[in-house]
N, C-alpha and C positions, 0 to 999 in steps of 0.2 A: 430962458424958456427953451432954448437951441439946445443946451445941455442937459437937462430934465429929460426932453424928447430921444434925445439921442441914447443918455441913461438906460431909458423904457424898450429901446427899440433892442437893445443890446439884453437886453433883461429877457424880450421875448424871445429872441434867438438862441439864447442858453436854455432856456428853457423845449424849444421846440428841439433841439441838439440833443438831451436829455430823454426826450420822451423816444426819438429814435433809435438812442442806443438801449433804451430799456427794453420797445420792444425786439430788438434786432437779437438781444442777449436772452429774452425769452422765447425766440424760435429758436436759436442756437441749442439751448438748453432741451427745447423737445425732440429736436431733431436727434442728442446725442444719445437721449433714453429710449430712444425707438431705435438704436443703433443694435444689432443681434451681439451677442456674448453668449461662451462656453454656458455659462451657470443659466443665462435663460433662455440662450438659444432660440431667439425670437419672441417674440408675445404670446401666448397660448391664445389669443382673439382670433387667430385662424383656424385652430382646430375647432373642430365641432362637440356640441358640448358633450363633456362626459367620459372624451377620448383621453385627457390626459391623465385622467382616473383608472384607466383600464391599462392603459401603456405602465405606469407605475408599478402595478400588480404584476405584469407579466413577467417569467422567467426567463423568457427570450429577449435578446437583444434588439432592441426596434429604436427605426429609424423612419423619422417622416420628411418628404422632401418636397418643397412646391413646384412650382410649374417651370420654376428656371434653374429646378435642378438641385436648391440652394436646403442646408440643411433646418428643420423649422421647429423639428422637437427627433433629441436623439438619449438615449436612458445610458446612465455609467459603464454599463457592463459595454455598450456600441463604441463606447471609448478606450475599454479595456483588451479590447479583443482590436483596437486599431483601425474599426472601421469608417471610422469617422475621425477628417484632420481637416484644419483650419477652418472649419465650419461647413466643408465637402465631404459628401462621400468619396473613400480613397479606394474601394473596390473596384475597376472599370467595368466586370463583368455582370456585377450588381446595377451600378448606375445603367448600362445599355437595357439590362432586364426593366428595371424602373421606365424608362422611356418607351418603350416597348407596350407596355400595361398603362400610362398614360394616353399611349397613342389611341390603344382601342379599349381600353376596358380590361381585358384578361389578366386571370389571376395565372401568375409563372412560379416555378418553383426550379431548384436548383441547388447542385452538392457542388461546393469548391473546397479546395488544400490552399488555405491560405499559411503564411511566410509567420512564424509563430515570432512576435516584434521582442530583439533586444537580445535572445540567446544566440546570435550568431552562428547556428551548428545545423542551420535547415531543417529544423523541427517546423513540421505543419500542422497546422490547426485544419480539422474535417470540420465543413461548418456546411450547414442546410437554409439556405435561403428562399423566403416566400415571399410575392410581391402581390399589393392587391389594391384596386384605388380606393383612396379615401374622400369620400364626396366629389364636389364636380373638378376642383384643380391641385389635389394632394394625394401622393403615393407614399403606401406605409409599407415600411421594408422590416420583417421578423428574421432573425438568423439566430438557428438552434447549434449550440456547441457539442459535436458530433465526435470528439476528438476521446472521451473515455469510454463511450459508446462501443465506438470501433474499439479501440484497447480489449475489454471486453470479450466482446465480439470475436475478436482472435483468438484471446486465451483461450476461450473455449470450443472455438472451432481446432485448436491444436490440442486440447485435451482430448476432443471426443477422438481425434485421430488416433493421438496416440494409444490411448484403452482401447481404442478399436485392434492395434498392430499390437499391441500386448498380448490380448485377448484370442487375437488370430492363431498365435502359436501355439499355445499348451490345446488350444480345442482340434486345431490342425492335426496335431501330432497324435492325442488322443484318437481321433478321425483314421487314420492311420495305422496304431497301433493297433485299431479294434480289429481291422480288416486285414492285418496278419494275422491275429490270435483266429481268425476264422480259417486263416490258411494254414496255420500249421495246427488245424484240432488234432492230427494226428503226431504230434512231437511234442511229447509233454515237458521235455527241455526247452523248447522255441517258446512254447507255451507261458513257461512259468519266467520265463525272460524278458519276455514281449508284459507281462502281466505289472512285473516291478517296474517297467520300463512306463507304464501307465501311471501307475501309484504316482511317479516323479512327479509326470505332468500334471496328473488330476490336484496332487497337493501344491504345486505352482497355482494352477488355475486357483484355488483356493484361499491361497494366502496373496493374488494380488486382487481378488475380489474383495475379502478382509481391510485389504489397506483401504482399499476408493472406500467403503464403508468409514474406514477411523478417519480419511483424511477429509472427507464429507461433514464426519461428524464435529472432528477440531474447525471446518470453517465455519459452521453456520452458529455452534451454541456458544456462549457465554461460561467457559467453565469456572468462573468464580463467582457464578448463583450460589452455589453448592460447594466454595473453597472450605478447606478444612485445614489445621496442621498437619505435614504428611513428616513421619519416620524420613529421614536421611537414609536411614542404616535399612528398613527396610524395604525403600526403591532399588538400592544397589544388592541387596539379600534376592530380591525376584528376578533382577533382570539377570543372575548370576544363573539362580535356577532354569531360565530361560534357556540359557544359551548352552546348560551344563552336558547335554548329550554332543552337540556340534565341536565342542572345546575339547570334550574327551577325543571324539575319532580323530583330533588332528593332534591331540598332545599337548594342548595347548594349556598352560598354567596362569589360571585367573587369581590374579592380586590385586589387595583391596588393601587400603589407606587413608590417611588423612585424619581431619578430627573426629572423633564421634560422636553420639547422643545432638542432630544438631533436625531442623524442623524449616521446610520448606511450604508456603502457603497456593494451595491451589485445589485442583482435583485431582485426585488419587491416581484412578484409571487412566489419565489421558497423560501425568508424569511419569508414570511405571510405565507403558505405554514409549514415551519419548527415550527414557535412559534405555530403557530396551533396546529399543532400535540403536542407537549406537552401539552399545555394548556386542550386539549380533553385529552390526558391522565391522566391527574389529574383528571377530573371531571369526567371518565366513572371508575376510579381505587378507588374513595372518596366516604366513606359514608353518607349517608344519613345526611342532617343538620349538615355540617360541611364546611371547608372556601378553595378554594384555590386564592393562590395570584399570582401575579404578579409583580416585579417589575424591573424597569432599574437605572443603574446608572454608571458614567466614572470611569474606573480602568487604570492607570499610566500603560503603558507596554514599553518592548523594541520594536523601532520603531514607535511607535507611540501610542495614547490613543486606548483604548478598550471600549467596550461597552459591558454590560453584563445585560443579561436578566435572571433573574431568575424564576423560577415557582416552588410554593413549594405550598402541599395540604400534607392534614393531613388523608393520610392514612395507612392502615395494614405497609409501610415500605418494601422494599426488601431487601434477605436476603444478605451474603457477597459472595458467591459461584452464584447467580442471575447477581449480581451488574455489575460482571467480562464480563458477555454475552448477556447483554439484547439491545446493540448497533446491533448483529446480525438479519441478516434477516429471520424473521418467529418466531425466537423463544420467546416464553411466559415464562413469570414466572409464571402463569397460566393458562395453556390450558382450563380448564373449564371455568372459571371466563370468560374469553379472550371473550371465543366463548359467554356467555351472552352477551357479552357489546360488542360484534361485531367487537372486533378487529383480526388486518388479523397479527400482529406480523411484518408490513414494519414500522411502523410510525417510529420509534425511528431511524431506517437503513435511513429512508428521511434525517430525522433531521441530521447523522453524516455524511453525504455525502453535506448537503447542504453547512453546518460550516466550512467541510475540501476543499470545493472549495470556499469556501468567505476566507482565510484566517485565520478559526478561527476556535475552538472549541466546545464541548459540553461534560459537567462533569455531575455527577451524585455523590450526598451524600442523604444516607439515613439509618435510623436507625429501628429494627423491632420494630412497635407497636407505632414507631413516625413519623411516615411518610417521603416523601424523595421533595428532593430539585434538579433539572434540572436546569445549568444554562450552559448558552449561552455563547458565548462572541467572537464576530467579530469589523473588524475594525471600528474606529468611521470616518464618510464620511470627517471629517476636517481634520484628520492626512492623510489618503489617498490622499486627493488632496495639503497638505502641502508639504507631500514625493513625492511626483511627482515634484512641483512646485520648489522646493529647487534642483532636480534630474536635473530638465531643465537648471534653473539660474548656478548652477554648472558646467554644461556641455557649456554653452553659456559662464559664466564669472568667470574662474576657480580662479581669487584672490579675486572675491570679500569677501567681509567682512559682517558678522552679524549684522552690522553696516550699510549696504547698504540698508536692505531688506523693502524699502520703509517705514521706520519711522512705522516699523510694532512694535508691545511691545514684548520685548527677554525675556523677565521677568515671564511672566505668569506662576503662579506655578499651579505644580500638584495636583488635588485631593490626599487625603492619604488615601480614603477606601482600606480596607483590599482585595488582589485577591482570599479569602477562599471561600465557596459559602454557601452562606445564609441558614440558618436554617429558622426554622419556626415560630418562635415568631419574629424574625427581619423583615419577610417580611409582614408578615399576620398584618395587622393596628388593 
Protein backbone atom coordinates (compact mmCIF):
# COMPACT_ATOMS: atom_id res chain seq x y z
CA UNK A 1 0.00 0.00 0.00
CA UNK A 2 3.18 2.31 1.18
CA UNK A 3 4.31 1.92 -2.46
CA UNK A 4 1.13 2.22 -4.46
CA UNK A 5 0.67 5.57 -2.41
CA UNK A 6 4.04 6.72 -2.88
CA UNK A 7 3.72 5.66 -6.86
CA UNK A 8 0.45 8.07 -7.06
CA UNK A 9 2.19 10.83 -5.09
CA UNK A 10 5.15 10.81 -7.62
CA UNK A 11 2.69 10.36 -10.49
CA UNK A 12 1.07 13.77 -9.20
CA UNK A 13 3.99 15.66 -8.95
CA UNK A 14 5.22 14.85 -12.58
CA UNK A 15 2.40 15.76 -13.67
CA UNK A 16 1.83 19.22 -11.75
CA UNK A 17 5.77 19.73 -12.92
CA UNK A 18 4.37 19.31 -16.46
CA UNK A 19 1.60 21.52 -16.51
CA UNK A 20 4.01 24.38 -15.12
CA UNK A 21 6.40 24.12 -17.75
CA UNK A 22 3.68 24.08 -20.33
CA UNK A 23 2.25 27.03 -19.07
CA UNK A 24 5.55 28.90 -18.38
CA UNK A 25 6.64 27.93 -22.36
CA UNK A 26 3.40 29.36 -23.44
CA UNK A 27 3.95 32.95 -21.98
CA UNK A 28 7.55 32.56 -23.22
CA UNK A 29 6.09 32.12 -26.53
CA UNK A 30 3.74 35.23 -26.51
CA UNK A 31 6.02 37.31 -24.97
CA UNK A 32 8.57 36.59 -28.00
CA UNK A 33 5.64 37.28 -30.76
CA UNK A 34 4.97 40.63 -29.14
CA UNK A 35 8.70 41.21 -29.38
CA UNK A 36 9.03 44.36 -32.35
CA UNK A 37 11.10 43.18 -35.63
CA UNK A 38 12.37 45.20 -38.82
CA UNK A 39 9.43 43.39 -41.01
CA UNK A 40 6.57 44.20 -38.34
CA UNK A 41 7.99 46.78 -36.45
CA UNK A 42 5.64 46.42 -33.77
CA UNK A 43 1.89 45.21 -33.93
CA UNK A 44 -0.17 47.61 -36.12
CA UNK A 45 -2.91 47.35 -32.87
CA UNK A 46 -1.64 50.66 -31.94
CA UNK A 47 -2.09 52.49 -34.75
CA UNK A 48 -5.51 53.85 -35.42
CA UNK A 49 -7.52 52.22 -37.73
CA UNK A 50 -6.83 52.90 -41.26
CA UNK A 51 -3.43 54.56 -40.87
CA UNK A 52 -1.58 51.83 -42.06
CA UNK A 53 -3.50 51.95 -45.19
CA UNK A 54 -2.71 55.44 -45.84
CA UNK A 55 1.11 55.29 -44.63
CA UNK A 56 1.56 52.46 -47.38
CA UNK A 57 0.21 54.70 -50.23
CA UNK A 58 2.25 57.61 -49.31
CA UNK A 59 5.33 58.70 -51.39
CA UNK A 60 7.11 60.05 -48.51
CA UNK A 61 8.98 58.41 -46.16
CA UNK A 62 7.01 58.09 -42.66
CA UNK A 63 7.84 57.17 -39.59
CA UNK A 64 5.58 56.58 -36.48
CA UNK A 65 6.95 56.78 -32.99
CA UNK A 66 5.38 56.21 -29.44
CA UNK A 67 5.49 57.90 -26.52
CA UNK A 68 9.08 56.45 -25.40
CA UNK A 69 10.35 57.51 -28.46
CA UNK A 70 10.57 53.72 -29.78
CA UNK A 71 9.86 53.09 -33.56
CA UNK A 72 6.19 51.50 -34.15
CA UNK A 73 5.60 51.63 -37.85
CA UNK A 74 8.31 52.88 -40.28
CA UNK A 75 7.81 52.40 -44.55
CA UNK A 76 11.23 50.96 -46.69
CA UNK A 77 11.96 54.00 -48.36
CA UNK A 78 12.65 55.56 -43.94
CA UNK A 79 15.02 52.69 -44.07
CA UNK A 80 16.54 53.58 -47.30
CA UNK A 81 17.22 56.89 -46.87
CA UNK A 82 18.80 55.66 -43.19
CA UNK A 83 16.46 57.17 -41.02
CA UNK A 84 15.65 54.59 -39.11
CA UNK A 85 18.45 52.07 -37.33
CA UNK A 86 17.87 49.39 -34.82
CA UNK A 87 14.40 50.15 -34.35
CA UNK A 88 15.21 54.14 -33.41
CA UNK A 89 15.08 57.02 -35.13
CA UNK A 90 18.75 57.85 -36.01
CA UNK A 91 17.96 61.66 -36.91
CA UNK A 92 18.66 63.62 -33.56
CA UNK A 93 17.25 66.74 -34.96
CA UNK A 94 13.98 64.81 -36.16
CA UNK A 95 13.52 62.89 -32.83
CA UNK A 96 14.00 66.63 -30.65
CA UNK A 97 11.21 68.00 -33.36
CA UNK A 98 9.00 64.73 -32.58
CA UNK A 99 9.14 65.38 -28.78
CA UNK A 100 8.55 68.86 -29.14
CA UNK A 101 4.89 68.16 -31.12
CA UNK A 102 4.26 65.44 -28.43
CA UNK A 103 4.93 67.86 -25.90
CA UNK A 104 2.21 70.21 -27.06
CA UNK A 105 0.32 69.29 -30.01
CA UNK A 106 2.16 71.47 -33.00
CA UNK A 107 2.65 70.51 -36.21
CA UNK A 108 6.88 71.38 -37.07
CA UNK A 109 8.33 71.24 -40.23
CA UNK A 110 11.96 71.35 -41.21
CA UNK A 111 14.85 71.07 -44.15
CA UNK A 112 18.05 69.08 -43.11
CA UNK A 113 21.36 67.87 -45.52
CA UNK A 114 21.57 64.63 -44.29
CA UNK A 115 25.05 62.42 -44.70
CA UNK A 116 23.87 60.42 -48.09
CA UNK A 117 24.91 56.53 -46.20
CA UNK A 118 27.65 54.37 -47.75
CA UNK A 119 29.32 56.79 -50.72
CA UNK A 120 31.90 57.90 -48.51
CA UNK A 121 32.40 61.33 -50.53
CA UNK A 122 29.90 63.75 -48.29
CA UNK A 123 27.24 63.73 -50.77
CA UNK A 124 24.00 64.99 -48.81
CA UNK A 125 20.64 64.18 -49.15
CA UNK A 126 18.06 67.64 -48.89
CA UNK A 127 15.27 66.13 -47.16
CA UNK A 128 11.90 68.10 -45.78
CA UNK A 129 10.74 66.84 -42.57
CA UNK A 130 7.09 67.21 -41.02
CA UNK A 131 5.84 66.24 -37.59
CA UNK A 132 2.37 66.02 -36.67
CA UNK A 133 0.67 63.90 -33.62
CA UNK A 134 -1.00 60.99 -34.30
CA UNK A 135 -3.96 60.43 -31.71
CA UNK A 136 -3.55 61.00 -28.05
CA UNK A 137 0.35 59.04 -27.63
CA UNK A 138 1.89 58.67 -31.29
CA UNK A 139 3.89 61.04 -33.58
CA UNK A 140 4.00 60.61 -37.26
CA UNK A 141 7.21 61.78 -38.85
CA UNK A 142 6.91 62.37 -43.12
CA UNK A 143 10.38 63.20 -44.87
CA UNK A 144 10.05 64.32 -48.54
CA UNK A 145 13.40 63.56 -50.59
CA UNK A 146 14.35 67.06 -51.70
CA UNK A 147 17.75 66.10 -53.14
CA UNK A 148 16.58 66.06 -57.23
CA UNK A 149 14.37 68.90 -56.56
CA UNK A 150 17.16 71.10 -55.51
CA UNK A 151 19.45 69.47 -58.54
CA UNK A 152 16.84 70.98 -60.67
CA UNK A 153 16.28 73.87 -59.10
CA UNK A 154 19.98 74.81 -59.82
CA UNK A 155 20.21 73.86 -63.36
CA UNK A 156 17.91 76.14 -63.87
CA UNK A 157 18.53 78.95 -61.83
CA UNK A 158 22.14 78.68 -63.63
CA UNK A 159 20.41 78.47 -66.95
CA UNK A 160 18.22 81.39 -66.67
CA UNK A 161 21.56 83.08 -65.63
CA UNK A 162 23.35 82.36 -68.09
CA UNK A 163 20.81 83.28 -71.19
CA UNK A 164 20.27 86.13 -69.16
CA UNK A 165 24.57 87.19 -69.65
CA UNK A 166 24.24 85.85 -73.12
CA UNK A 167 21.56 87.69 -73.94
CA UNK A 168 22.95 90.97 -72.23
CA UNK A 169 25.58 91.41 -74.82
CA UNK A 170 24.60 91.28 -78.45
CA UNK A 171 21.33 93.56 -76.99
CA UNK A 172 23.96 95.82 -75.05
CA UNK A 173 25.97 96.19 -77.85
CA UNK A 174 23.23 96.80 -80.25
CA UNK A 175 22.05 99.40 -77.51
CA UNK A 176 25.20 101.03 -78.12
CA UNK A 177 25.79 100.81 -81.67
CA UNK A 178 22.23 102.39 -82.23
CA UNK A 179 23.36 105.59 -80.33
CA UNK A 180 26.58 106.01 -82.27
CA UNK A 181 24.77 105.62 -85.63
CA UNK A 182 22.74 108.55 -84.21
CA UNK A 183 25.96 110.38 -83.47
CA UNK A 184 27.57 110.14 -86.31
CA UNK A 185 24.26 110.77 -88.88
CA UNK A 186 26.58 113.12 -90.32
CA UNK A 187 29.62 110.42 -91.44
CA UNK A 188 28.30 108.20 -93.68
CA UNK A 189 31.66 106.15 -93.33
CA UNK A 190 30.95 105.96 -89.27
CA UNK A 191 27.63 105.18 -90.41
CA UNK A 192 27.93 102.33 -92.56
CA UNK A 193 30.64 100.88 -90.10
CA UNK A 194 28.67 101.20 -87.02
CA UNK A 195 25.79 99.68 -89.32
CA UNK A 196 27.79 96.05 -90.21
CA UNK A 197 29.04 96.36 -86.72
CA UNK A 198 25.18 95.89 -85.79
CA UNK A 199 24.35 93.09 -88.53
CA UNK A 200 27.13 91.08 -86.28
CA UNK A 201 25.37 91.44 -83.17
CA UNK A 202 21.64 91.40 -84.31
CA UNK A 203 22.66 87.92 -86.27
CA UNK A 204 24.52 86.75 -82.79
CA UNK A 205 21.33 87.61 -80.95
CA UNK A 206 19.68 85.52 -83.35
CA UNK A 207 21.35 82.49 -83.73
CA UNK A 208 21.61 82.14 -79.92
CA UNK A 209 17.81 82.68 -79.70
CA UNK A 210 17.54 79.77 -82.53
CA UNK A 211 19.59 77.32 -80.35
CA UNK A 212 17.46 77.84 -76.81
CA UNK A 213 14.52 77.24 -79.47
CA UNK A 214 16.45 73.78 -80.94
CA UNK A 215 17.76 72.90 -77.45
CA UNK A 216 14.17 73.35 -75.92
CA UNK A 217 12.89 71.43 -78.57
CA UNK A 218 15.45 68.15 -78.49
CA UNK A 219 14.63 68.15 -74.47
CA UNK A 220 11.00 68.13 -74.29
CA UNK A 221 9.79 65.96 -77.66
CA UNK A 222 10.29 62.39 -78.40
CA UNK A 223 11.97 62.53 -81.77
CA UNK A 224 11.46 58.85 -82.67
CA UNK A 225 7.36 59.42 -82.90
CA UNK A 226 8.31 60.45 -86.29
CA UNK A 227 11.91 58.24 -86.78
CA UNK A 228 12.37 57.65 -90.26
CA UNK A 229 15.62 56.15 -92.48
CA UNK A 230 17.73 59.26 -92.77
CA UNK A 231 20.59 59.43 -95.98
CA UNK A 232 24.12 59.20 -94.36
CA UNK A 233 25.36 60.89 -97.39
CA UNK A 234 22.76 63.50 -97.25
CA UNK A 235 23.25 64.74 -93.40
CA UNK A 236 27.05 65.27 -94.24
CA UNK A 237 25.91 66.80 -98.12
CA UNK A 238 23.88 69.75 -95.82
CA UNK A 239 25.91 70.16 -93.11
CA UNK A 240 28.72 70.75 -95.85
CA UNK A 241 26.38 73.21 -97.37
CA UNK A 242 25.94 74.89 -94.05
CA UNK A 243 29.09 75.61 -93.30
CA UNK A 244 30.23 76.22 -97.22
CA UNK A 245 30.52 80.30 -97.03
CA UNK A 246 32.36 80.10 -93.36
CA UNK A 247 35.03 77.33 -94.99
CA UNK A 248 35.48 79.32 -97.94
CA UNK A 249 36.63 82.85 -96.05
CA UNK A 250 39.06 80.81 -94.17
CA UNK A 251 40.35 78.56 -96.90
CA UNK A 252 39.41 75.80 -95.42
CA UNK A 253 39.10 72.37 -97.48
CA UNK A 254 36.16 70.16 -96.45
CA UNK A 255 36.81 66.27 -96.98
CA UNK A 256 34.38 63.82 -96.96
CA UNK A 257 34.91 59.75 -96.53
CA UNK A 258 34.16 56.74 -95.32
CA UNK A 259 31.50 54.19 -96.51
CA UNK A 260 28.63 55.15 -98.47
CA UNK A 261 24.94 54.57 -99.29
CA UNK A 262 24.68 53.69 -95.39
CA UNK A 263 20.94 54.91 -93.22
CA UNK A 264 20.74 56.07 -89.85
CA UNK A 265 17.30 55.84 -87.92
CA UNK A 266 15.77 58.91 -86.19
CA UNK A 267 14.55 62.47 -87.10
CA UNK A 268 15.78 64.14 -89.88
CA UNK A 269 15.72 67.82 -88.72
CA UNK A 270 17.07 67.37 -85.34
CA UNK A 271 20.24 64.91 -86.96
CA UNK A 272 21.24 67.39 -89.68
CA UNK A 273 20.70 69.76 -87.13
CA UNK A 274 23.30 67.70 -84.61
CA UNK A 275 26.22 66.83 -87.52
CA UNK A 276 25.88 70.45 -88.25
CA UNK A 277 26.77 71.74 -85.43
CA UNK A 278 29.88 70.01 -85.34
CA UNK A 279 30.87 70.34 -88.58
CA UNK A 280 30.41 74.39 -87.92
CA UNK A 281 32.43 73.70 -85.00
CA UNK A 282 35.33 72.71 -86.71
CA UNK A 283 35.36 75.17 -89.24
CA UNK A 284 34.67 78.45 -86.93
CA UNK A 285 37.61 76.65 -84.19
CA UNK A 286 40.19 75.65 -87.70
CA UNK A 287 42.79 77.77 -88.92
CA UNK A 288 43.16 79.32 -91.67
CA UNK A 289 44.25 76.92 -94.80
CA UNK A 290 43.71 73.94 -93.11
CA UNK A 291 41.18 70.57 -93.72
CA UNK A 292 38.27 69.48 -91.72
CA UNK A 293 36.68 66.00 -92.48
CA UNK A 294 34.08 64.21 -92.40
CA UNK A 295 33.45 60.75 -92.56
CA UNK A 296 30.81 57.56 -91.85
CA UNK A 297 31.32 54.19 -91.55
CA UNK A 298 29.33 50.53 -89.82
CA UNK A 299 30.67 49.78 -86.38
CA UNK A 300 29.47 45.96 -84.93
CA UNK A 301 27.57 46.82 -81.63
CA UNK A 302 25.41 45.13 -79.10
CA UNK A 303 22.09 45.05 -80.40
CA UNK A 304 22.48 46.04 -83.39
CA UNK A 305 25.13 47.89 -86.16
CA UNK A 306 26.00 51.48 -85.39
CA UNK A 307 26.82 54.09 -87.51
CA UNK A 308 29.47 56.59 -86.73
CA UNK A 309 30.08 59.91 -88.05
CA UNK A 310 33.20 61.37 -87.33
CA UNK A 311 34.40 65.02 -87.81
CA UNK A 312 37.90 65.71 -87.17
CA UNK A 313 39.83 69.33 -88.14
CA UNK A 314 43.11 70.10 -87.45
CA UNK A 315 42.96 72.47 -84.84
CA UNK A 316 44.70 74.30 -81.56
CA UNK A 317 43.15 70.83 -79.83
CA UNK A 318 41.38 70.92 -76.32
CA UNK A 319 42.78 70.59 -73.36
CA UNK A 320 42.10 67.33 -70.71
CA UNK A 321 40.34 69.46 -67.75
CA UNK A 322 38.08 71.32 -71.30
CA UNK A 323 37.37 67.81 -72.72
CA UNK A 324 35.47 66.72 -69.13
CA UNK A 325 32.86 69.99 -69.85
CA UNK A 326 32.50 71.13 -73.15
CA UNK A 327 29.09 68.74 -73.68
CA UNK A 328 27.67 71.50 -71.01
CA UNK A 329 25.40 74.26 -71.79
CA UNK A 330 27.19 77.68 -72.50
CA UNK A 331 30.31 76.85 -71.40
CA UNK A 332 33.56 77.74 -73.79
CA UNK A 333 36.80 76.55 -73.88
CA UNK A 334 37.23 80.03 -75.04
CA UNK A 335 35.18 82.76 -74.05
CA UNK A 336 37.04 85.25 -76.30
CA UNK A 337 37.60 83.21 -79.33
CA UNK A 338 33.82 81.80 -78.90
CA UNK A 339 32.46 85.48 -78.88
CA UNK A 340 34.65 86.06 -82.53
CA UNK A 341 33.18 83.26 -84.22
CA UNK A 342 29.81 83.80 -82.66
CA UNK A 343 29.38 80.93 -80.82
CA UNK A 344 26.52 81.00 -78.01
CA UNK A 345 28.23 77.61 -76.10
CA UNK A 346 24.52 75.39 -76.92
CA UNK A 347 25.92 73.52 -80.09
CA UNK A 348 27.72 70.78 -78.66
CA UNK A 349 24.56 70.64 -75.48
CA UNK A 350 22.25 70.10 -79.02
CA UNK A 351 24.53 67.45 -80.38
CA UNK A 352 24.36 65.42 -76.81
CA UNK A 353 20.90 65.71 -76.21
CA UNK A 354 20.09 64.73 -79.79
CA UNK A 355 22.39 61.28 -79.58
CA UNK A 356 21.15 60.45 -76.17
CA UNK A 357 17.52 60.52 -77.49
CA UNK A 358 18.26 58.61 -80.91
CA UNK A 359 19.93 55.97 -78.90
CA UNK A 360 23.31 56.92 -79.24
CA UNK A 361 26.22 58.71 -78.41
CA UNK A 362 28.68 61.46 -79.01
CA UNK A 363 32.68 61.20 -77.87
CA UNK A 364 35.26 63.62 -78.21
CA UNK A 365 39.24 62.72 -78.63
CA UNK A 366 41.61 65.37 -79.01
CA UNK A 367 45.05 66.20 -78.38
CA UNK A 368 46.68 70.08 -77.70
CA UNK A 369 48.34 71.27 -80.88
CA UNK A 370 46.76 68.28 -82.88
CA UNK A 371 43.52 68.88 -83.18
CA UNK A 372 40.27 66.95 -81.94
CA UNK A 373 37.98 64.28 -83.42
CA UNK A 374 33.91 64.34 -82.57
CA UNK A 375 32.38 61.27 -83.49
CA UNK A 376 28.85 60.32 -83.51
CA UNK A 377 27.36 57.09 -83.38
CA UNK A 378 23.59 56.17 -83.59
CA UNK A 379 21.50 53.38 -84.73
CA UNK A 380 21.99 52.13 -88.21
CA UNK A 381 17.99 52.28 -89.72
CA UNK A 382 18.41 48.23 -90.83
CA UNK A 383 19.28 47.01 -87.39
CA UNK A 384 16.30 49.08 -85.95
CA UNK A 385 13.84 47.79 -88.14
CA UNK A 386 15.57 44.15 -87.91
CA UNK A 387 15.04 44.48 -83.92
CA UNK A 388 11.67 45.45 -84.23
CA UNK A 389 10.86 42.93 -87.05
CA UNK A 390 12.59 39.71 -85.31
CA UNK A 391 10.55 41.57 -81.78
CA UNK A 392 7.21 41.05 -83.74
CA UNK A 393 7.92 37.38 -85.40
CA UNK A 394 8.85 36.44 -81.95
CA UNK A 395 6.06 37.60 -80.18
CA UNK A 396 3.74 36.20 -83.09
CA UNK A 397 5.75 32.77 -83.54
CA UNK A 398 7.61 32.03 -80.46
CA UNK A 399 9.36 28.44 -81.96
CA UNK A 400 10.07 29.60 -84.81
CA UNK A 401 13.52 29.16 -86.10
CA UNK A 402 16.53 31.28 -87.83
CA UNK A 403 15.83 28.98 -90.40
CA UNK A 404 12.36 30.34 -90.88
CA UNK A 405 13.16 33.85 -91.52
CA UNK A 406 12.10 34.00 -95.21
CA UNK A 407 15.26 32.49 -96.87
CA UNK A 408 16.78 35.71 -95.42
CA UNK A 409 21.06 35.17 -95.34
CA UNK A 410 22.04 34.26 -91.24
CA UNK A 411 25.36 34.56 -92.47
CA UNK A 412 26.22 38.07 -93.03
CA UNK A 413 29.40 38.99 -91.18
CA UNK A 414 30.24 41.90 -89.40
CA UNK A 415 32.43 44.85 -90.40
CA UNK A 416 35.71 44.63 -88.07
CA UNK A 417 36.40 48.50 -87.98
CA UNK A 418 37.74 49.48 -84.72
CA UNK A 419 34.89 51.39 -82.32
CA UNK A 420 38.10 54.05 -81.16
CA UNK A 421 37.32 57.41 -82.90
CA UNK A 422 39.37 58.33 -85.66
CA UNK A 423 42.23 60.50 -85.57
CA UNK A 424 43.10 62.94 -88.10
CA UNK A 425 45.19 61.47 -90.78
CA UNK A 426 42.55 58.41 -90.91
CA UNK A 427 39.84 60.76 -91.76
CA UNK A 428 41.23 63.68 -93.46
CA UNK A 429 42.03 61.93 -97.54
Amino acid sequence: MNVNAAIAALAALAGLCTGVIAMLAFRWSEREQAKPTRSSLHTDAVLPPGVDTVLSVLRSSAVVLDEADAVVKASSAAYALGLVRGGKLAVEPMLQMARDTRRDGEIRQIELDLPRRGTGRGEALAVSARVAPLGSRLVLLLVEDLTEARRIEAVRRDFVANVSHELKTPVGALSLLSEAVMDASDDPEAVTRFAGRMQIEATRLTSLVQELIDLSRVQNDDPLEDAEPVRVDELVAEAIDRCRHQAGTKQITMATGGTADLHVWGNRGQLAAALGNLVENAVNYSPARTRVGIAARRIPATGGDQIELAVTDQGIGISEKDRERIFERFYRVDPARSRQTGGTGLGLAIVKHVAASHGGEVTVWSAEGQGSTFTLRLPEAGSVRDRDRDRDRSSREPYETNADLDGEDQDRPYETNSCEPLSAPEVLP
